[in-house]
N, C-alpha and C positions, 0 to 999 in steps of 0.2 A: 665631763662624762657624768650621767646620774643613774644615779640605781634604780633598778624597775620598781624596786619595793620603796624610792622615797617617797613623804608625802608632802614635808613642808620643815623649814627651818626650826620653826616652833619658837622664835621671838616673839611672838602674839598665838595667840590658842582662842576659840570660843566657847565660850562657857554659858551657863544659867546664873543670870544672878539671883543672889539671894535674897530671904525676905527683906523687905525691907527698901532693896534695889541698892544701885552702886551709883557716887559719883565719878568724875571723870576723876584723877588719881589717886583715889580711894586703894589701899590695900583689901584682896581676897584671899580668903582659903577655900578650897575646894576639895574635900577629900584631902591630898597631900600635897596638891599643889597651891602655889601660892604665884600671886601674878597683882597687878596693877592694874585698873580700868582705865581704859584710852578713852574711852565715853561715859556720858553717862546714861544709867539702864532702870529701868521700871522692873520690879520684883519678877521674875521667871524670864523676865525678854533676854536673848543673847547679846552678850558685850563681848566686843575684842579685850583681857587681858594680855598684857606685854610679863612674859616670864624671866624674860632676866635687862639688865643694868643698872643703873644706880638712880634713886629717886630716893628726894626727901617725905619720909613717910609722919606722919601725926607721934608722938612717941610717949610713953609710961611717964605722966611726971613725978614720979618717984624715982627712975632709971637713969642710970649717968652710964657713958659708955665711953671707954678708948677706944684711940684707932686701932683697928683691927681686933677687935670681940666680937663675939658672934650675939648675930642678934634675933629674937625670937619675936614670932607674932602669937598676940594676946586676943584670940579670935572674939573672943566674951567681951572687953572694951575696944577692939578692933583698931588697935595701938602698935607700934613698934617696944619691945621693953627689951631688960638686958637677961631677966629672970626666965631661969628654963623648965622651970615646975611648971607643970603641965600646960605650957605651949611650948609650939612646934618651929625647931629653927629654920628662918627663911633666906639667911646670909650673913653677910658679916660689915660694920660697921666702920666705915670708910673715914673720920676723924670723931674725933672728941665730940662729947655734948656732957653739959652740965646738965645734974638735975632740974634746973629750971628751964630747959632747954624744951619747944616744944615740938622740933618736929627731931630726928633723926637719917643722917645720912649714908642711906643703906647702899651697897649691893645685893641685890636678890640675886638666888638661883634657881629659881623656880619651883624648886621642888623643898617640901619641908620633911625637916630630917626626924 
């Protein structure tokens, strides 16, 4: 049965990319959402983002993370880090990484806290 008012799962969302444009598993922020590019997009063209599961994201290489910290995206170097001053949490950190570690092994939950 589905609700008259549903509209969609919302796994994948469309958005505008940003200046600059998106590659294909490039982290975004959008406002307070945060998502993954499934393509890649030319500056204002629409990209399917994927809003939640687990994908290895670029990561702060100053940032060392345990399993299960929470992890914040650094919109300004457009990084996964562990630092919560002023970026916006997008999930939590599914195993270890050392600081020399260069990508990080997120879950996202789409939305940034």
């Amino acid at each position: 049965m589905t609700m008259k008012n549903f509209v969609q799962p919302g796994n994948y969302v469309t958005v505008t990319a940003p200046a600059g444009g998106l590659s294909s598993g490039e982290g975004v922020l959008v406002g307070h959402l945060f998502g993954v590019a499934a393509t890649t997009a030319a500056e204002g063209a629409e990209v399917e983002i994927a809003t939640n599961g687990v994908y290895d994201l670029a990561k702060d290489d100053t940032a060392a993370f345990t399993a299960g910290a929470p992890a914040y995206w650094d919109d300004a170097n457009k990084v996964v880090t562990a630092t919560a001053t002023d970026n916006l949490r997008i999930g939590t950190a599914l195993v270890a990484a050392a600081t020399a570690a260069t990508v990080g092994r997120i879950l996202i939950t789409g939305h940034a806290n």
